[in-house]
LOKOLSE-193908 format. One record per atom (N, C-alpha, C, O): residue number from 1; atom name; residue in one letter; x, y, z. Coordinates in steps of 0.02 Angstrom, whole numbers, plus 32768, in hexadecimal, padded with zeros to 4 digits. Atoms other than C-alpha are relative to their C-alpha. Layout:
BEGIN
   lumtor   marke   marvo     px     py     pz
      NUM      CA       a      X      Y      Z
...
This chain:
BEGIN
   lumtor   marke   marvo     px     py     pz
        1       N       x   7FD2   7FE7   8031
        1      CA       x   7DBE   7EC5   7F30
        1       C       x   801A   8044   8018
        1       O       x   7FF3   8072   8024
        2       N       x   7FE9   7FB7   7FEB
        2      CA       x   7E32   7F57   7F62
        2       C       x   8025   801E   7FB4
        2       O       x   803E   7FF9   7F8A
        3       N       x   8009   7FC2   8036
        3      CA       x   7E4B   7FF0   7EDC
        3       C       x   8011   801F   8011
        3       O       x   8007   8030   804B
        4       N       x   7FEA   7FC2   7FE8
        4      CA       x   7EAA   8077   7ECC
        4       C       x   803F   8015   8039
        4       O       x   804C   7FF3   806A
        5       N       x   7FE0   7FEF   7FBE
        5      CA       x   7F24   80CE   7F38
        5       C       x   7FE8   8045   801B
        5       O       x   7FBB   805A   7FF7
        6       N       x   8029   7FB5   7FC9
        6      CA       x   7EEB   8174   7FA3
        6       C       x   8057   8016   7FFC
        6       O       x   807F   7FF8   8020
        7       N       x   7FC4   7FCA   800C
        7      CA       x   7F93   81F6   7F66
        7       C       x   7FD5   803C   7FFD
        7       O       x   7F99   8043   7FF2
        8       N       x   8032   7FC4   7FFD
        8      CA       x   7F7E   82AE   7F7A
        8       C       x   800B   800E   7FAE
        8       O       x   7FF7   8045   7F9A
        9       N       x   8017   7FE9   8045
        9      CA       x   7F8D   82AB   7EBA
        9       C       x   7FD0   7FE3   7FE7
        9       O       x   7FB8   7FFC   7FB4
       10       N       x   803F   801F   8022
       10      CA       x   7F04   8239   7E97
       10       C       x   8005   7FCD   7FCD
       10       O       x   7FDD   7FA1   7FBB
       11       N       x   7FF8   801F   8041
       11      CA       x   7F52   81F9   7E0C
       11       C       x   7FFE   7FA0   7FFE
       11       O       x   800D   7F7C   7FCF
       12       N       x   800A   8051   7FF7
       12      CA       x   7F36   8139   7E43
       12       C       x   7FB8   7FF0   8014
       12       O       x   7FAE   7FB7   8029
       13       N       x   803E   800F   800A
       13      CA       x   7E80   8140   7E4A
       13       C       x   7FDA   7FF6   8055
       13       O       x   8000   8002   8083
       14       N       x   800D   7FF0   7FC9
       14      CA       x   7E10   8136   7EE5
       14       C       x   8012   7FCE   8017
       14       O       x   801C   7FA1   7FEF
       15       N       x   8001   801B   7FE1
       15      CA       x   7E2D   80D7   7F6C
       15       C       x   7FD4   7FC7   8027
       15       O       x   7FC3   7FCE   8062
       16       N       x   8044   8020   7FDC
       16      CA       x   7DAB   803F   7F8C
       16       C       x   800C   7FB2   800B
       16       O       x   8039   7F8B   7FFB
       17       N       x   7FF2   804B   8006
       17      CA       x   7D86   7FA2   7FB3
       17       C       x   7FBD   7FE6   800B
       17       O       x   7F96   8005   8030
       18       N       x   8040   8012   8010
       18      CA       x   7CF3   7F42   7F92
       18       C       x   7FF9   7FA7   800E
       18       O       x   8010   7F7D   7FE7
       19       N       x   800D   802F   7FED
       19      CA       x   7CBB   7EAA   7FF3
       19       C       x   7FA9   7FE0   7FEA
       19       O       x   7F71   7FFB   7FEC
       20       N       x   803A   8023   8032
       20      CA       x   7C3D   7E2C   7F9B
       20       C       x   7FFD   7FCD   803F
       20       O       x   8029   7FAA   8058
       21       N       x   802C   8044   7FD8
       21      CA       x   7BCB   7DC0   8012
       21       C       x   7FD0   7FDB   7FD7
       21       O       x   7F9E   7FF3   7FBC
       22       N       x   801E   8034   8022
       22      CA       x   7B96   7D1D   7FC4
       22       C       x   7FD1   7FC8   802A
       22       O       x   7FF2   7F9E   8049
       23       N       x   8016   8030   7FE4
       23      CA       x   7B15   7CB1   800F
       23       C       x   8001   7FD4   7FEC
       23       O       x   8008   7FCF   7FAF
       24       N       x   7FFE   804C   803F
       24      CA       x   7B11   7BF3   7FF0
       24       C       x   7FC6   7FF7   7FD0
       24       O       x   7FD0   7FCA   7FA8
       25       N       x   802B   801B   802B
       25      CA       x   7A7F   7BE8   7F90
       25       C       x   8002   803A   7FBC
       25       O       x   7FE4   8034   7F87
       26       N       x   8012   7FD6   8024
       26      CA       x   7AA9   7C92   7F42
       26       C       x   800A   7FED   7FA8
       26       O       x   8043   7FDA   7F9B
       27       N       x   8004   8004   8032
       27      CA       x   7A88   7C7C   7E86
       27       C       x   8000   803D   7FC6
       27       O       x   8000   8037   7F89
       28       N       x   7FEE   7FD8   8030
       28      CA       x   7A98   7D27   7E4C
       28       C       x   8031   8030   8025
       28       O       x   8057   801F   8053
       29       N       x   7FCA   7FC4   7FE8
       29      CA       x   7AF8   7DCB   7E72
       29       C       x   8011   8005   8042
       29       O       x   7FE4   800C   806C
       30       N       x   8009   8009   7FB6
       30      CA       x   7B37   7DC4   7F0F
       30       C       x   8013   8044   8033
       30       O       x   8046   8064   8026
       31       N       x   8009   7FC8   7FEF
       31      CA       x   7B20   7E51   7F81
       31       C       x   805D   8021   8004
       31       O       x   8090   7FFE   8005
       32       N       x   7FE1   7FD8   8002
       32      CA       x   7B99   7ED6   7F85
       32       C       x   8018   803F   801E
       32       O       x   7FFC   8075   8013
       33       N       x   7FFD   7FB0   7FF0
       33      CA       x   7BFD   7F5A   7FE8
       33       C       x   8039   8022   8002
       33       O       x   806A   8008   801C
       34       N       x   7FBE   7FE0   802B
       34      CA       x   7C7C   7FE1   7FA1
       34       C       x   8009   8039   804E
       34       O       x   7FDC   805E   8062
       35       N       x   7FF5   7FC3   7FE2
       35      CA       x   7CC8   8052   8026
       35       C       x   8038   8024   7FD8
       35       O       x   805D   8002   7FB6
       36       N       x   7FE1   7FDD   8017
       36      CA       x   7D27   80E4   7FE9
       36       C       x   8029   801A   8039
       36       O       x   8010   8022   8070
       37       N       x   7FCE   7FE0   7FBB
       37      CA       x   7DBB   812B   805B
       37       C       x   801A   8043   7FD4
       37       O       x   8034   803A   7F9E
       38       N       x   7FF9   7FC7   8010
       38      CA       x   7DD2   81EF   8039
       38       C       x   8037   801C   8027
       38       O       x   8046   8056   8019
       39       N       x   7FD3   7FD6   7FD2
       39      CA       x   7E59   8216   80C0
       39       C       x   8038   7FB7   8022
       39       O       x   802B   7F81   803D
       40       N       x   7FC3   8018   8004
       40      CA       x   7F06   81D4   80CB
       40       C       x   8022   8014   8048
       40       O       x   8047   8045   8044
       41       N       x   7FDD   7FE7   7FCD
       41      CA       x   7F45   81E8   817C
       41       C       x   803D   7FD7   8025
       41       O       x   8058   7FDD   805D
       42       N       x   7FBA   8025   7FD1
       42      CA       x   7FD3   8169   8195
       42       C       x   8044   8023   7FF9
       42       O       x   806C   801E   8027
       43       N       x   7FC4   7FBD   7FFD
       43      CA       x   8060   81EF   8160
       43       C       x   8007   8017   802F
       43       O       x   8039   8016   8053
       44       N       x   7FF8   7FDC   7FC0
       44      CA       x   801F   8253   81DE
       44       C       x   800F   7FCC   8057
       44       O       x   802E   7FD4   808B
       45       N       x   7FFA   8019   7FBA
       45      CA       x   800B   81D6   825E
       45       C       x   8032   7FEA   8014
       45       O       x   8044   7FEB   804F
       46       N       x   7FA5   801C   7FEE
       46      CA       x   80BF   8186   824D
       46       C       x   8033   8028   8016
       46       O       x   805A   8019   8044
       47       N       x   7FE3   7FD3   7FE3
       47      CA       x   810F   822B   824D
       47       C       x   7FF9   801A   8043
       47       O       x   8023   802A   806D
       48       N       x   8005   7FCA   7FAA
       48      CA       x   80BA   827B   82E6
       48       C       x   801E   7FAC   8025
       48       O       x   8054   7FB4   8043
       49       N       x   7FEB   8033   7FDE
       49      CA       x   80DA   81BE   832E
       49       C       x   8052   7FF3   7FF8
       49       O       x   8073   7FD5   8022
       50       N       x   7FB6   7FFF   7FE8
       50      CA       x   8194   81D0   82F9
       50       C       x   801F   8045   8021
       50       O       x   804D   8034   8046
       51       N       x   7FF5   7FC3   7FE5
       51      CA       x   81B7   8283   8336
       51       C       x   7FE7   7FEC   8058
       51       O       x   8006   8003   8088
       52       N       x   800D   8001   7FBA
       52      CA       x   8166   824E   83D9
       52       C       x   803B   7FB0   8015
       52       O       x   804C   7F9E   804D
       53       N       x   7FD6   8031   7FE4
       53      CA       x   81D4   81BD   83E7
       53       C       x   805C   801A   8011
       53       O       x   8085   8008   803B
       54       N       x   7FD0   7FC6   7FF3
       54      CA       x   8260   823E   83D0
       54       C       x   8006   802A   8046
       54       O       x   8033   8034   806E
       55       N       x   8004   7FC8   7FC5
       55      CA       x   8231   82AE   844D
       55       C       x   7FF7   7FE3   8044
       55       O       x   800F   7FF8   8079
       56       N       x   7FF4   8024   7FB3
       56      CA       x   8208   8232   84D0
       56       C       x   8012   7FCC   8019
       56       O       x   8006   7FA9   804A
       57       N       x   7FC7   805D   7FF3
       57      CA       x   8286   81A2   84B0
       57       C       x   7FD3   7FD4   7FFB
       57       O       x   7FE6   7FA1   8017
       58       N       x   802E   8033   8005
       58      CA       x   81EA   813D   8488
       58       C       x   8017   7FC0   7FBD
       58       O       x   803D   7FD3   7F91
       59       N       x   7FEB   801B   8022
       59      CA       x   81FF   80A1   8422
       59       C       x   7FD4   8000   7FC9
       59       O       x   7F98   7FF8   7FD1
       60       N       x   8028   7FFF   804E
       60      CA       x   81C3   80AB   8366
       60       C       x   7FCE   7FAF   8001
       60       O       x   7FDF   7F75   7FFA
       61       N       x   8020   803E   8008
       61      CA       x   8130   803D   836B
       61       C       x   7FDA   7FE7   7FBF
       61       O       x   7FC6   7FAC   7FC0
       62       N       x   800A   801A   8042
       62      CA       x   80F3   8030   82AF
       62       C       x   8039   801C   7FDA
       62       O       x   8051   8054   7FE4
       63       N       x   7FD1   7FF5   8038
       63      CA       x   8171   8027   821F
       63       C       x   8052   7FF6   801B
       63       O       x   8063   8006   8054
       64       N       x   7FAA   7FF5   7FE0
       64      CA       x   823E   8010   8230
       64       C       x   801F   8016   7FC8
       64       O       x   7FFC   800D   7F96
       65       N       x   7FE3   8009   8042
       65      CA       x   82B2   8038   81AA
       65       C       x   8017   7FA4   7FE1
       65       O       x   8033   7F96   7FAC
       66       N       x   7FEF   8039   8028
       66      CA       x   82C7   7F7B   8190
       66       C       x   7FB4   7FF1   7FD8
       66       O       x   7FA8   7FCE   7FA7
       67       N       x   804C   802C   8027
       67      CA       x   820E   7F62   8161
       67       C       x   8001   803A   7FBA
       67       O       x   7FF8   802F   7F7F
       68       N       x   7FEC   7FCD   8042
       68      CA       x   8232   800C   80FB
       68       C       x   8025   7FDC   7FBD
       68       O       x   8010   7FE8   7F84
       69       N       x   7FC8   801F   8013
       69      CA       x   82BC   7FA6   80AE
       69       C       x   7FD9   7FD8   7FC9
       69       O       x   7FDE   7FE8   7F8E
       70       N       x   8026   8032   8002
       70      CA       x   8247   7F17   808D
       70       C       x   7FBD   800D   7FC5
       70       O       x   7F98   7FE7   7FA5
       71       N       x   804C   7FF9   802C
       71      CA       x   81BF   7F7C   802A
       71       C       x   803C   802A   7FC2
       71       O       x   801D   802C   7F8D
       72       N       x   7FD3   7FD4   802C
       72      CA       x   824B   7FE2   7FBA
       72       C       x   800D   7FB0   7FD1
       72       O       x   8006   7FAB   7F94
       73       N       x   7FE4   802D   8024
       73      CA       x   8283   7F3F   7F87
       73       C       x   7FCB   7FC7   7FDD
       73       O       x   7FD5   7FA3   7FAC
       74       N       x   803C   801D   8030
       74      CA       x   81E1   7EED   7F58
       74       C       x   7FE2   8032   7FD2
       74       O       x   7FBD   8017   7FA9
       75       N       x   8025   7FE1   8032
       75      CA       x   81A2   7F84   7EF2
       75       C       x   8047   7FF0   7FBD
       75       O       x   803A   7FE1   7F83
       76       N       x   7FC5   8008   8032
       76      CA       x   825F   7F74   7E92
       76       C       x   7FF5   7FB2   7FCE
       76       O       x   7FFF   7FAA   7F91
       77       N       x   7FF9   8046   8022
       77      CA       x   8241   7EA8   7E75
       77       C       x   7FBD   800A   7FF0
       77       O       x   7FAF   7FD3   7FD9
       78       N       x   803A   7FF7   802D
       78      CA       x   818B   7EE3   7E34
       78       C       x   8033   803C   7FB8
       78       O       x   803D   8030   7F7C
       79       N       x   7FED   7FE6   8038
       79      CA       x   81DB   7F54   7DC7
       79       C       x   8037   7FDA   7FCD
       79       O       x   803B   7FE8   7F91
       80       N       x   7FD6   8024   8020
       80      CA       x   8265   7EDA   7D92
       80       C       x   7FC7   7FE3   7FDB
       80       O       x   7FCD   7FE7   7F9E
       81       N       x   8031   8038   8019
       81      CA       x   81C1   7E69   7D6A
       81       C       x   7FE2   801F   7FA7
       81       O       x   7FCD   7FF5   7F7F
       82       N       x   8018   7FCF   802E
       82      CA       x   818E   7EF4   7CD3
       82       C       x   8046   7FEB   7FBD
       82       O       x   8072   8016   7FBE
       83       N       x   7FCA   8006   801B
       83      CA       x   8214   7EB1   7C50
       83       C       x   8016   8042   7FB9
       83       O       x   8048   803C   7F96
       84       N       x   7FF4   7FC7   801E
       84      CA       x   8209   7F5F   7BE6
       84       C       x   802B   8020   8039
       84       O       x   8061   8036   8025
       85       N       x   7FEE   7FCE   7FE5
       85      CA       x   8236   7FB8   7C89
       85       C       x   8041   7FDE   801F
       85       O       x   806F   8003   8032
       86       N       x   7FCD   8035   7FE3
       86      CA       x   82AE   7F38   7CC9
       86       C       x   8051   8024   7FBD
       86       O       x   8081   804A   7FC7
       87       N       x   7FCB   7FDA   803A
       87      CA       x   831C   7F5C   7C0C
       87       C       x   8018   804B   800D
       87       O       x   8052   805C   801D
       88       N       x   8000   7FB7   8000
       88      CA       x   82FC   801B   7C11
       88       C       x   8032   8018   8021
       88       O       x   805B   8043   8011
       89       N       x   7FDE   7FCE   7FB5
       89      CA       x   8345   8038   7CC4
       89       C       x   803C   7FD2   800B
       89       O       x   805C   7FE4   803D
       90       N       x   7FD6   802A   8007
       90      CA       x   83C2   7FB3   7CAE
       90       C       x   8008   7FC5   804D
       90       O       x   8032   7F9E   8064
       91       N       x   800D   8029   7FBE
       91      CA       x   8373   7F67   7D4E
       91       C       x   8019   7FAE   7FF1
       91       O       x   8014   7F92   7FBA
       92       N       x   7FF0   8045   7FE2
       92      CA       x   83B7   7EB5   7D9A
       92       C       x   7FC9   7FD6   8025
       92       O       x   7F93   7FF4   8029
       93       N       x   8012   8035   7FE4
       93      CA       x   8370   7E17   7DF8
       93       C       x   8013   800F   803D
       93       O       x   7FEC   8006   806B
       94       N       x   7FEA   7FF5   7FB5
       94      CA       x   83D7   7E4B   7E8C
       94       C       x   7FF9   8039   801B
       94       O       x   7FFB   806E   7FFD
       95       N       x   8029   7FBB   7FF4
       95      CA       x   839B   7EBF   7F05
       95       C       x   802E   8009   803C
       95       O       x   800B   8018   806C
       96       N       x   7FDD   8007   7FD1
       96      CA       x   8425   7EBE   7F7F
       96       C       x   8054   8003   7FE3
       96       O       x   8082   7FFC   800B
């Protein structure tokens, strides 16, 4: 189960994810393990990885603006999905 997002405001709760191992015969609780992630470093790592792709004509090897594209437009058709917020903002079906 993943939880949470890791922002430097916090305000989305911690960051975890918690993998449950079940044996076949298991008949009760099945073991359990929660890691917590405290440090957020893909900001940093994309930036210094785009600034260096800048500086030494290197090719951008994680992220493009189309995949950018791609996540803008699925948080919008989640928010269309909210039919209070959909009215409110006078949001559409079409995302294009």
């Amino acid at each position: 189960m993943l939880s949470g997002i890791l922002s430097g405001s916090k305000s989305y709760g911690a960051e975890t994810i918690t993998v449950a191992y079940a044996g076949e015969d298991d008949s009760g609780d099945p073991l359990e393990k929660t890691t917590r992630y405290n440090t957020d470093r893909s900001w940093r790592d994309e930036t210094f990885e785009f600034a260096e792709a800048l500086t030494s004509g290197g090719p951008i090897v994680h992220g493009s603006s189309a995949e950018a594209h791609k996540t803008l437009e699925l948080v919008y058709r989640i928010y269309c999905a909210d039919p209070d917020w959909k009215r409110q903002f006078g949001l559409s079906d079409q995302t294009s």
